[in-house]
C-alpha positions, -999 to +999 in steps of 0.1 A: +000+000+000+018+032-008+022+060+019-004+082+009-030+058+009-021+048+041-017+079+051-056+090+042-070+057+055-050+060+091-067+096+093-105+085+084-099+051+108-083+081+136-121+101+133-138+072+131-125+061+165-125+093+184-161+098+169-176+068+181-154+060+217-151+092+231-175+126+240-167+149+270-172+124+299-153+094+283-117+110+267-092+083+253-054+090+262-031+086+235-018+053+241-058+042+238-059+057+205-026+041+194-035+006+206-070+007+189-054+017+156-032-010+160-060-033+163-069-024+125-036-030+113-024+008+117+009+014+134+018+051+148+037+069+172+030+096+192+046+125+180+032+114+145-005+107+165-004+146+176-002+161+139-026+137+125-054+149+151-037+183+148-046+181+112-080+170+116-087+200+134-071+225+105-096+209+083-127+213+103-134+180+123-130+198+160-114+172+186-109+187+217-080+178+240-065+180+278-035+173+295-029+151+327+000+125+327-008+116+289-031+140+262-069+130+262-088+136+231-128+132+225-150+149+200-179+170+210-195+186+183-214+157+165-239+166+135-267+155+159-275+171+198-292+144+220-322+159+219-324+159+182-313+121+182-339+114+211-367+130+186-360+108+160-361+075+177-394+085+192-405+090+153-393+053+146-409+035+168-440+052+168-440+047+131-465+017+125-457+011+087-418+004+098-416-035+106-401-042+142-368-056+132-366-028+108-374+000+137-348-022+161-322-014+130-329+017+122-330+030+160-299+015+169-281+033+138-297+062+148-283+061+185-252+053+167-247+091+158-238+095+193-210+075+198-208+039+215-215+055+252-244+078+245-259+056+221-262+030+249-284+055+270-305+061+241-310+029+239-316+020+274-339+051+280-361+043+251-399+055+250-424+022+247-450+035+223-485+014+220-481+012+185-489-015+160-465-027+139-469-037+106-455-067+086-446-051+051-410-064+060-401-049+025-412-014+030-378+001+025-373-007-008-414+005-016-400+042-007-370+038-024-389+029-056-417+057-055-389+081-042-364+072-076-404+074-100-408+110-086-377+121-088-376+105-127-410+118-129-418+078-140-447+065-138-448+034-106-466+004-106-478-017-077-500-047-063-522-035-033-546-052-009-570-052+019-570-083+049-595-107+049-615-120+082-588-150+081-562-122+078-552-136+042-542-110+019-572-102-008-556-083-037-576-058-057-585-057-087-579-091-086-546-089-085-538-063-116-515-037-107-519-003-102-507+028-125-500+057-112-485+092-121-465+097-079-465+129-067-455+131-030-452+106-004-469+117+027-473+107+063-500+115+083-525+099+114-497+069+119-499+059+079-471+065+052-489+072+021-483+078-018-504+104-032-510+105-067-527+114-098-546+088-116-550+086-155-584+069-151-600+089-125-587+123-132-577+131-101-556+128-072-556+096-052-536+078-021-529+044-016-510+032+021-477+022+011-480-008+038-502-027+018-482-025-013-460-049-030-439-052-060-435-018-069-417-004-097-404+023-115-421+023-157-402+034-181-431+057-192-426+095-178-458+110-156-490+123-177-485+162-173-510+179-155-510+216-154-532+221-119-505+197-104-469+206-120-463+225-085-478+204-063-473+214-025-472+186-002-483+209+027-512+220+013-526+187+005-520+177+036-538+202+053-571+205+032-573+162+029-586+147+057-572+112+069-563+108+031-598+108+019-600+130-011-632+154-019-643+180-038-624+210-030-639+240-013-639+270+008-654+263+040-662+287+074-662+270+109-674+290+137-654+275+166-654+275+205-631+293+219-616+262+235-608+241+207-583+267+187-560+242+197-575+215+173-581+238+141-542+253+149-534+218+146-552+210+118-552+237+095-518+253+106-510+285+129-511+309+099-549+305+093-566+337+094-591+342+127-621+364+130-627+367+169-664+368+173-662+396+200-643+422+179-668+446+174-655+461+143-663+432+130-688+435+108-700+396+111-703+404+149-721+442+150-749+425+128-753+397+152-760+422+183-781+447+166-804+418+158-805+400+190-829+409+215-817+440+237-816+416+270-786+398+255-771+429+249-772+442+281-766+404+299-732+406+314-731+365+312-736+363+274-744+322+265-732+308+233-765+310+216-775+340+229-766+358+201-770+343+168-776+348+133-807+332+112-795+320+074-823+308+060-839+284+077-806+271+090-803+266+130-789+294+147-749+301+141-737+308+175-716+341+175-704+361+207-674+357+228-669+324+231-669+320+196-644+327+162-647+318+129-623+305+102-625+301+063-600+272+052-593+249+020-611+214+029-618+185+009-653+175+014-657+140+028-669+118+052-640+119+072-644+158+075-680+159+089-667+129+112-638+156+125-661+177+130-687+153+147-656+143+173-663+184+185-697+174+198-709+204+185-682+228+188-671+230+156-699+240+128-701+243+092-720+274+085-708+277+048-709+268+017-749+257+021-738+223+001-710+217+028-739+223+054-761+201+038-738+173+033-730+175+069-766+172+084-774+146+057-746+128+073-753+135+107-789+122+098-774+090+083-752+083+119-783+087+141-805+066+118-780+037+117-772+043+155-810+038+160-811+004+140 
């Protein structure tokens, strides 16, 4: 092996070491450091030792260093804090579409990052999330194909199914693959999802990447689509609703006061909020001039004391415990079941079809709860 090969080798093997023996409370001296290189076959003294680590730090990897009988060295600075490290093992294992020999894997390569004697407490002080696993044990390679079709802009191809009562696989569409023109992958409410645009249906569609198999990447390029050459993933993500695409609209929700943590959450802390007990709004002055002149006066104001009539719509609580919000949603089921889970807290008062299609739902639930 010539010298300078040596040479480069011995100083990645040096980084290597300090990088994953040593941090602030656990320092190797410099015979340490010389008798683990020896171990992989590299021999060096001292003196020579001191410029190769002086080196390293000329170029940017910072090992620190202290003096007692013998030098100590240890690195510090890692590309991940603790904290950082801790969040993403959290992530992992409460992932349910990661297998558990592939969370155990990826967790402990994680904890790696902080060197053999932190990665040990990350490992020991691990979080136990009631999470269900899936069994896709080839998930991996799923998001490495859709991620190399979008980036190609290639059409992908898959098999997908649902579980029968004997939990035997039932493929759809009787086992034909799927075609699809992938656009983002997305998670969201424990799932990983590919959301795409279909050739067939004309519109954007989402399929759970655990219940795929043998996905690949076509040779045919993606169908162009004007409305979605730009498509933003966050958007999506915040007018779809448990990955149940719907008709697109603009919808108002007057809201209790105390669940502006739950449309925050939802819709993002940039969504625009109309405070029901700012008088210069006009929404609000219209309410109190029509309501009678005893709730006006009242002191202790009730939610439905002040209201205004649409049509022959119930009454659309307004006052101070109240705001209002007009956000992109994608009518579905699952959105009139979010708002069902406010008991009431959260009402559609516009478009009229959005508050139709929510009391004809709530209609349907009582009359099958009745049954």
């Amino acid at each position: 092996m010539s010298h300078n090969r040596e040479q480069r080798i011995k100083i990645r093997l040096l980084y290597d070491l300090l990088a994953r023996h040593t941090d602030e409370n656990n320092p190797l001296s410099t015979e340490d450091i010389i008798a683990l290189l020896k171990k992989q076959g590299i021999t060096v003294e001292s003196r020579t030792l001191l410029k190769d680590i002086q080196l390293l730090n000329e170029y940017g990897y910072e090992i620190k260093s202290f003096k007692k009988k013998s030098y100590y060295f240890y690195v510090e600075d890692r590309a991940f804090d603790i904290p950082e490290l801790r969040i993403l093992i959290d992530a992992v294992q409460a992932a349910g579409f990661i297998p558990d020999d592939k969370t155990e894997s990826l967790v402990g390569k994680i904890a790696a990052l902080a060197g053999d004697h932190r990665a040990e407490v990350l490992r020991r002080n691990a979080v136990c999330f009631d999470t269900a696993k899936h069994a896709n044990r080839h998930v991996f390679y799923i998001i490495d194909a859709l991620i190399s079709a979008i980036e190609r802009r290639k059409k992908a191809s898959f098999l997908y199914y649902d579980f029968d009562l004997d939990k035997n696989k039932v493929y759809r569409k009787n086992g034909e693959r799927y075609t699809v023109n992938p656009l983002a992958l997305i998670y969201t409410n424990d799932k990983y999802y590919l959301t795409c645009y279909s050739d067939k249906y004309k519109d954007l569609c989402n399929y759970r990447i655990d219940r795929m198999e043998r996905v690949e990447t076509e040779t045919a390029d993606i169908t162009p689509v004007a409305a979605y050459e730009n498509f933003n993933i966050h958007s999506y993500k915040r007018q779809a609703f448990s990955m149940f695409t719907g008709e697109l609209k603009e919808v108002t929700l007057t809201v209790s006061n105390d669940c502006i943590d739950a449309i925050l959450d939802k819709f993002g802390e940039n969504v625009p909020i109309v405070k029901l007990n700012d008088l210069s709004n006009p929404l609000t002055t219209a309410a109190l001039q029509s309501a009678p002149a005893t709730a006006q006066n009242s002191h202790a104001v009730q939610p439905t004391d002040l209201s205004v009539s649409v049509s022959n719509a119930k009454p659309v609580p307004v006052g101070p415990l109240y705001f209002r919000v007009t956000v992109p949603v994608q009518i579905s089921p699952t959105f009139y079941a979010w708002c069902l889970t406010s008991c009431g807290k959260i009402r559609i008062t516009a478009p009229a079809d959005a508050v139709q299609g929510f009391a004809e739902y709530r209609e349907r639930i009582l009359t099958a709860s009745a049954e």
